[in-house]
C-alpha positions as CSV (number, residue, x, y, z in Angstrom):
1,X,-12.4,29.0,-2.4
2,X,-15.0,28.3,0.2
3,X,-16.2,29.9,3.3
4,X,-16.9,27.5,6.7
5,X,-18.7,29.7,9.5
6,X,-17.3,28.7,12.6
7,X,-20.1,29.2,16.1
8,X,-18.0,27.6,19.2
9,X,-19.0,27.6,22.8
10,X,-16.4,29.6,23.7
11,X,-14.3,32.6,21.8
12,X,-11.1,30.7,22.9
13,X,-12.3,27.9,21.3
14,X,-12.8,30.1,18.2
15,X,-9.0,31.8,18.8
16,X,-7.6,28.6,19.1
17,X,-9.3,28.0,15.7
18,X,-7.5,30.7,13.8
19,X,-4.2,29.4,15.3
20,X,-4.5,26.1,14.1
21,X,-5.4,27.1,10.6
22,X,-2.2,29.5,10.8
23,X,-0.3,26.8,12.0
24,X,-1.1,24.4,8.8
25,X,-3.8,21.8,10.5
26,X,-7.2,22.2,11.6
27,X,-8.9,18.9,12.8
28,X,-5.8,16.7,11.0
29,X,-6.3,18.7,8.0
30,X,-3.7,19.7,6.2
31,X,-4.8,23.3,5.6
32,X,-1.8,24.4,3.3
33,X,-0.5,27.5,2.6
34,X,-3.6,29.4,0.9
35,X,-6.3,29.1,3.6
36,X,-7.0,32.1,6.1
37,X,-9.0,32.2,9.4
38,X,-10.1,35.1,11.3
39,X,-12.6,35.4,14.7
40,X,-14.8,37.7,16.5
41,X,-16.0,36.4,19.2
42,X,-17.4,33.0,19.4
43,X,-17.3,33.0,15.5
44,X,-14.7,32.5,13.0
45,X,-14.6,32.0,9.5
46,X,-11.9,29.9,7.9
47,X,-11.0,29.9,4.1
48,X,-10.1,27.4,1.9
49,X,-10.4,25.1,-1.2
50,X,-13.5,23.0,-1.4
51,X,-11.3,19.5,-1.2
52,X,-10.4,21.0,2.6
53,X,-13.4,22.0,3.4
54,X,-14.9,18.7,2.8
55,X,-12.1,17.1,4.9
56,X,-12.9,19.5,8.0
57,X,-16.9,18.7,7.8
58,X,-16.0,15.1,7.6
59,X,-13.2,15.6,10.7
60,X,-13.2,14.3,14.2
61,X,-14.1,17.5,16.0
62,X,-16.3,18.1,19.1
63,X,-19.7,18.4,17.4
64,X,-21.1,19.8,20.9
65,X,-18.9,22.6,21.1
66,X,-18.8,23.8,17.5
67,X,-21.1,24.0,14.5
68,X,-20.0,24.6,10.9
69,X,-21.5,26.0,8.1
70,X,-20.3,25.4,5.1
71,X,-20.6,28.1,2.1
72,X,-19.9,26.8,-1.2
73,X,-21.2,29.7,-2.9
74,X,-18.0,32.1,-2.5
75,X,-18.2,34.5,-5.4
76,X,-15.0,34.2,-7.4
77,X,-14.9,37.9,-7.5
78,X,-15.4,41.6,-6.5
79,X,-17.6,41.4,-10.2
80,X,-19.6,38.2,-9.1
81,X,-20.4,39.2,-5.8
82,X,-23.9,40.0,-4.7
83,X,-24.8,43.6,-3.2
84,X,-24.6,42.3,0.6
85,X,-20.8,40.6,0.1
86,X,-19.6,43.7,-1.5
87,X,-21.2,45.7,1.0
88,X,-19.2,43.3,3.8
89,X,-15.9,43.3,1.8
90,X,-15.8,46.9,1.2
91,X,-17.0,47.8,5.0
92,X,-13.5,45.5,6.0
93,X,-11.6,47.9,4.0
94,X,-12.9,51.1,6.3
95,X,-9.9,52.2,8.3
């Protein structure tokens, strides 16, 4: 899976985001049933399989309003992960 970091001018902009990725298309790509999205903010980070990610850097979007970044690196697992994402994935487990 990778990771695009989502900044948008506004955190509507980043809401409406999330809702399109739940809803199956995020700039006229098809985001399929596995990808997730979440925001905070003005940021949002959307999940998915490298073949989408690729299609949503090379989408029609409003370059002005939002910038991408696009992490290929996802470790595949708990086991692979580096001490900072294990710190992050355990602190969203904290209830």
């Amino acid at each position: 899976m990778s990771l695009l970091l989502i900044y948008c001018n506004t955190a509507s902009t980043a809401e409406s985001i999330v809702t399109d990725v739940e809803s199956g298309s995020l700039f006229s790509v098809n985001m399929g049933t596995t990808s997730k999205s979440t925001s905070y903010s003005r940021w949002c980070v959307v999940e998915c399989t490298e073949t989408r990610a690729n299609n949503i850097l090379a989408a029609d979007y409003d370059r002005e309003d939002i910038d991408v970044i696009y992490y290929t690196t996802a470790p595949d697992s708990f086991t692979d992960a580096d001490s900072l994402q294990k710190l992050w994935y355990l602190r969203g487990k904290l209830s």
